[in-house]
TIRO-78932 format. One record per residue (C-alpha): y, x, z. Coordinates in nm, 2 decimals. Last residue first. Example, Ala and Ser with C-alpha at 12.3 -4.5 7.8 and 13.67 -1.06 7.14 Angstrom:
BEGIN
<pt><v>-0.11</v><u>1.37</u><w>0.71</w></pt>
<pt><v>-0.45</v><u>1.23</u><w>0.78</w></pt>
END
This chain:
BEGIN
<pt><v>-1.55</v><u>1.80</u><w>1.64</w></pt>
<pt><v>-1.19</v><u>1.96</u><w>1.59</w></pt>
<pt><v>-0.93</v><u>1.84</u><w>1.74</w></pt>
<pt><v>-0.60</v><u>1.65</u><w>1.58</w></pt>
<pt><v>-0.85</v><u>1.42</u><w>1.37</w></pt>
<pt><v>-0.78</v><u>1.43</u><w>1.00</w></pt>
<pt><v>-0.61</v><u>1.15</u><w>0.84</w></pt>
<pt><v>-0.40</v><u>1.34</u><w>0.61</w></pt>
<pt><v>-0.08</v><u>1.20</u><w>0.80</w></pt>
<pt><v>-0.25</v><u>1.27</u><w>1.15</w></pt>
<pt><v>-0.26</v><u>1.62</u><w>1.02</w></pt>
<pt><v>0.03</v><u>1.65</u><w>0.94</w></pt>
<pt><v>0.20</v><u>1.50</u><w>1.25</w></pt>
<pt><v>-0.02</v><u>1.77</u><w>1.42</w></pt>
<pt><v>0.13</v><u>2.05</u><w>1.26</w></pt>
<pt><v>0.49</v><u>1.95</u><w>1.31</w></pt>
<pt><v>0.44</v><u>1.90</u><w>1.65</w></pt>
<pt><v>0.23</v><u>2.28</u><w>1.64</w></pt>
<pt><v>0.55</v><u>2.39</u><w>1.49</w></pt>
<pt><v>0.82</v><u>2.26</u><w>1.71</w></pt>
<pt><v>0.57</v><u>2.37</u><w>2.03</w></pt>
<pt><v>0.62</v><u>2.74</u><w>1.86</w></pt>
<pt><v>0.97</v><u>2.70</u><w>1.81</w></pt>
<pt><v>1.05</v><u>2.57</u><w>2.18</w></pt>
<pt><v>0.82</v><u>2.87</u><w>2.31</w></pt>
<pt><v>1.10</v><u>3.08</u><w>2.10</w></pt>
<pt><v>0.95</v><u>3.31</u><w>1.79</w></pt>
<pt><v>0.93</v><u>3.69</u><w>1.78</w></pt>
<pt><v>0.82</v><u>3.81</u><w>1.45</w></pt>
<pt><v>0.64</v><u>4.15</u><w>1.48</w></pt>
<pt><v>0.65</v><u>4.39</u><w>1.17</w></pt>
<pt><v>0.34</v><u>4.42</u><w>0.97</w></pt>
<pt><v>0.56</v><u>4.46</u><w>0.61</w></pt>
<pt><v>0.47</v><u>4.05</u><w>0.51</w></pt>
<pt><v>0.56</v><u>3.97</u><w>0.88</w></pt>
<pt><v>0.42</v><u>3.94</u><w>1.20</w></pt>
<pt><v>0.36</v><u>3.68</u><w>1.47</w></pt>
<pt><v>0.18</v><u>3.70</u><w>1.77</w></pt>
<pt><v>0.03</v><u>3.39</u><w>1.95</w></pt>
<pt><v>0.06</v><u>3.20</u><w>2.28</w></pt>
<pt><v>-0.21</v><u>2.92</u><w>2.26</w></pt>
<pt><v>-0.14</v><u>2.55</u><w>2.06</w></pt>
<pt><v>-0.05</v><u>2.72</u><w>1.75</w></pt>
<pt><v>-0.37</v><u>2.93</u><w>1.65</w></pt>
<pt><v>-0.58</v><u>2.56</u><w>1.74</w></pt>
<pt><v>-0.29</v><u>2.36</u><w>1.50</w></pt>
<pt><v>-0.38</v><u>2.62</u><w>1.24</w></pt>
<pt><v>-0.77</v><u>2.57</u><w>1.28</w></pt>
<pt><v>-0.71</v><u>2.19</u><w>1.26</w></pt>
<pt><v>-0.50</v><u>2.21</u><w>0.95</w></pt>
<pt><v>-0.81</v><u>2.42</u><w>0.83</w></pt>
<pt><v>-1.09</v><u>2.21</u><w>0.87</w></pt>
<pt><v>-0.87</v><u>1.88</u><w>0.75</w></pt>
<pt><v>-0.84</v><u>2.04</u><w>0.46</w></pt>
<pt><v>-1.24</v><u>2.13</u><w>0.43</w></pt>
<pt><v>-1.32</v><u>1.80</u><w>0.55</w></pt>
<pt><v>-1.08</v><u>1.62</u><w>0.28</w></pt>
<pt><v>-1.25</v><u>1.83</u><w>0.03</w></pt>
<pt><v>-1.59</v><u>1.74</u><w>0.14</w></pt>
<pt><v>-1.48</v><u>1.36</u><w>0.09</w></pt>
<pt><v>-1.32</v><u>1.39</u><w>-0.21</w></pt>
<pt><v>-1.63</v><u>1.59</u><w>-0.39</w></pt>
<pt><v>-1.91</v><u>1.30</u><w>-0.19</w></pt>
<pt><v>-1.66</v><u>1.02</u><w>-0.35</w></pt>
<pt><v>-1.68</v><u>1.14</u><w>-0.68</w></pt>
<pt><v>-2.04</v><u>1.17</u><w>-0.68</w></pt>
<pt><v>-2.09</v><u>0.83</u><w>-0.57</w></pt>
<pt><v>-1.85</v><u>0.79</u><w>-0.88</w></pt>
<pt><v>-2.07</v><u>0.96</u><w>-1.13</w></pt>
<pt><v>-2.40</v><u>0.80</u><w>-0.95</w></pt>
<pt><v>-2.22</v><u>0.44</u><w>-0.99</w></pt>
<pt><v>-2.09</v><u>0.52</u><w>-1.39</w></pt>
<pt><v>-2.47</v><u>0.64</u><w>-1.48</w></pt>
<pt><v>-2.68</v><u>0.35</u><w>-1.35</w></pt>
<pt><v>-2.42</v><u>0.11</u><w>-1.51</w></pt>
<pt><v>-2.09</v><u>-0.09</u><w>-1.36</w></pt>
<pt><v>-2.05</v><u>-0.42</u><w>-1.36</w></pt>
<pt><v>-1.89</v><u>-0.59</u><w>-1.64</w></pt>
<pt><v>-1.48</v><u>-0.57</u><w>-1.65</w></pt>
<pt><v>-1.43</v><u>-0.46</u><w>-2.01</w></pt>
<pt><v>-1.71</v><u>-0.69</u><w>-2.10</w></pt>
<pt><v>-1.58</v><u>-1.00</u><w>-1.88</w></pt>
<pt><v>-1.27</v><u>-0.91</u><w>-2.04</w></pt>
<pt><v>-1.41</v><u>-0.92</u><w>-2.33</w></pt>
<pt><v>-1.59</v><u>-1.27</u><w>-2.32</w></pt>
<pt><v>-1.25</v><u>-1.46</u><w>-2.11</w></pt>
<pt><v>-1.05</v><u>-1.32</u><w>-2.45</w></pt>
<pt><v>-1.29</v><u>-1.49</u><w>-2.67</w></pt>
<pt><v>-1.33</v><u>-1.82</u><w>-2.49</w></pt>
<pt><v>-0.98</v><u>-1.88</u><w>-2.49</w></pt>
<pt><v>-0.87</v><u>-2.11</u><w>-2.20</w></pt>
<pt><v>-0.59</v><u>-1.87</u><w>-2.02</w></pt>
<pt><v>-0.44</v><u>-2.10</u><w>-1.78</w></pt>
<pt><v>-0.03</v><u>-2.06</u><w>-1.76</w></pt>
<pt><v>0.03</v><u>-2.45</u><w>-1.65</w></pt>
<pt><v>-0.26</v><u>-2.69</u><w>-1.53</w></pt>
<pt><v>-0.26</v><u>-3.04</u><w>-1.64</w></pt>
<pt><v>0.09</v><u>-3.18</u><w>-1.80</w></pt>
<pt><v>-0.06</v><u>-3.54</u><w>-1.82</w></pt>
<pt><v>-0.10</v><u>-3.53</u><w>-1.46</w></pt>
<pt><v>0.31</v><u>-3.47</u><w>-1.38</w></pt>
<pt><v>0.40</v><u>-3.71</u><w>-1.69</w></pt>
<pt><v>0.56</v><u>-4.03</u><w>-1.45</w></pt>
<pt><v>0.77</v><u>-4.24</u><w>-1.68</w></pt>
<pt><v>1.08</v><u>-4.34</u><w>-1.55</w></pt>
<pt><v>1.32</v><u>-4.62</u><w>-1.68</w></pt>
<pt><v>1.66</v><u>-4.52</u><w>-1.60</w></pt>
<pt><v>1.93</v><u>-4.58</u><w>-1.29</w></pt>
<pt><v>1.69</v><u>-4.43</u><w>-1.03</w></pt>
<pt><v>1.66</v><u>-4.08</u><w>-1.15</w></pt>
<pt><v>1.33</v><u>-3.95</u><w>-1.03</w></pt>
<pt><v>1.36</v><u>-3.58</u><w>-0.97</w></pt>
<pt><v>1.15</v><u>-3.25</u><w>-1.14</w></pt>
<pt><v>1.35</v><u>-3.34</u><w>-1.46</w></pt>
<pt><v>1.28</v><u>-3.44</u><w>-1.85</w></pt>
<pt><v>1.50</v><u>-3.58</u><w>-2.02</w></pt>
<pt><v>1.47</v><u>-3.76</u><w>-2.41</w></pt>
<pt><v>1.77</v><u>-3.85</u><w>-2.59</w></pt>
<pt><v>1.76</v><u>-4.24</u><w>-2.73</w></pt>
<pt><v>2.18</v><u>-4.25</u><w>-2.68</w></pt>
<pt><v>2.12</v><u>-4.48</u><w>-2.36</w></pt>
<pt><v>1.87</v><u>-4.20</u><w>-2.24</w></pt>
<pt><v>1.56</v><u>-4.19</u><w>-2.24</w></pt>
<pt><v>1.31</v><u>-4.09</u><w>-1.94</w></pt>
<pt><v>1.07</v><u>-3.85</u><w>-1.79</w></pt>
<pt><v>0.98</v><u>-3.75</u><w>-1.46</w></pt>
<pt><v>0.78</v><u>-3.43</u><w>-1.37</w></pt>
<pt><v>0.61</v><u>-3.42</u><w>-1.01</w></pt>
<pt><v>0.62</v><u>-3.10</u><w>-0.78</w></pt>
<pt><v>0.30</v><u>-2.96</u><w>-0.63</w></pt>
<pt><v>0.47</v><u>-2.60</u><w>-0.66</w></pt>
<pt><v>0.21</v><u>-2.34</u><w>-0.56</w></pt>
<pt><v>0.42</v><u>-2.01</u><w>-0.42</w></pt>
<pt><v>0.25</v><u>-1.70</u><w>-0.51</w></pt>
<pt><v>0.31</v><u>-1.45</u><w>-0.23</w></pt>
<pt><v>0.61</v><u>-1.17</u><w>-0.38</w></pt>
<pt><v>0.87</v><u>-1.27</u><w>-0.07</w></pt>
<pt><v>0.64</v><u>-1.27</u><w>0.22</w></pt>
<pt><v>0.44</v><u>-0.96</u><w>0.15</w></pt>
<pt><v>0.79</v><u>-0.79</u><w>0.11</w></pt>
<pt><v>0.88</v><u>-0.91</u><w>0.41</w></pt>
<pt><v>0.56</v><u>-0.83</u><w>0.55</w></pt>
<pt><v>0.59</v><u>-0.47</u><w>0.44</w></pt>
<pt><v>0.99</v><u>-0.45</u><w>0.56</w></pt>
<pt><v>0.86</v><u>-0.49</u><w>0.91</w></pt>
<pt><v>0.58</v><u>-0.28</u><w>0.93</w></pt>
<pt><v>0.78</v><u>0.00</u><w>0.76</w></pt>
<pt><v>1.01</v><u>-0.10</u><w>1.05</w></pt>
<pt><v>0.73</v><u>-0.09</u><w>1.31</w></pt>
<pt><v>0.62</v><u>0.24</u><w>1.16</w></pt>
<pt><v>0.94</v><u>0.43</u><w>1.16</w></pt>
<pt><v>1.03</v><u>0.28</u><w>1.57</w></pt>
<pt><v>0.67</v><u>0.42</u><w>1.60</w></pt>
<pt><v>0.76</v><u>0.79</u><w>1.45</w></pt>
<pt><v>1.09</v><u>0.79</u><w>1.60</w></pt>
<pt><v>0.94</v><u>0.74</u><w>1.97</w></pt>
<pt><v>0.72</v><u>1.04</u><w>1.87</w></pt>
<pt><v>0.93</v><u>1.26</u><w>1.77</w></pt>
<pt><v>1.11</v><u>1.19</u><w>2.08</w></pt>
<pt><v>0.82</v><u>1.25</u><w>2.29</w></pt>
<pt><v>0.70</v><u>1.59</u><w>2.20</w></pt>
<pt><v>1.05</v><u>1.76</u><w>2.19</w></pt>
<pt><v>1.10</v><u>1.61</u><w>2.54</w></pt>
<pt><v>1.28</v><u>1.34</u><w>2.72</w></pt>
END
């Protein structure tokens, strides 16, 4: 198994755990809706209990519709700014983030421009040399190391390994 393929092998095993602990994690925040009833009753001492179970030695009372819905924001004020803060966005705010979007873009292409000219140098034998012009001799292993490397970053940014 080579160089090539091992890194690769890792990379899925890394992505179906990530997968893995993602839905997990999915699993264990989702909003559970409890449909349970409430029950309450008084006690031989006159206390008042409330529980989510029907006891059968006590006269229950059944108060699950009387509670209505639980943690429901019903001020009108706070609905009317937020509806402000969130209205839809002007003429002005959609060109500015059109704009935005056209600048992120075109930098993207521009990285991804020259990530792909690097991993184009790496993929043919090369010559090396240092800062004082001296040669640097590197191992056909190195250079496939590198260009692996390369291409993993590239896939990271999203860029396509060839250029179009």
């Amino acid at each position: 198994m080579g160089l090539l393929s091992t890194g690769v092998a890792v990379n899925k095993i890394l992505w179906v755990v990530l997968t893995v602990v993602r839905a997990a994690t999915l699993v264990m925040l989702w909003p559970v809706v409890a449909t349970a009833e409430v029950y309450q009753w008084r006690d031989a001492q006159g206390q008042n209990h409330y529980s989510d179970y029907k006891p059968a030695s006590a006269e229950v009372r059944n108060i699950s519709t009387a509670l209505g819905r639980i943690n429901v924001d019903s001020s009108h004020r706070l609905r009317a700014g937020l509806s402000k803060l969130f209205a839809p966005m002007g003429e002005i705010e959609r060109q500015w983030h059109e704009n935005k979007q056209r600048q992120l873009k075109a930098q993207t292409r521009r990285s991804c421009s020259r990530e792909q000219r690097v991993l184009f140098m790496l993929q043919r034998p090369m010559s090396l040399y240092d800062a004082k012009g001296k040669p640097v001799y590197i191992t056909e292993r190195q250079r496939v190391e590198r260009e692996f490397k390369q291409r993993r970053s590239l896939a990271r940014r999203g860029c396509a390994a060839t250029r179009r």
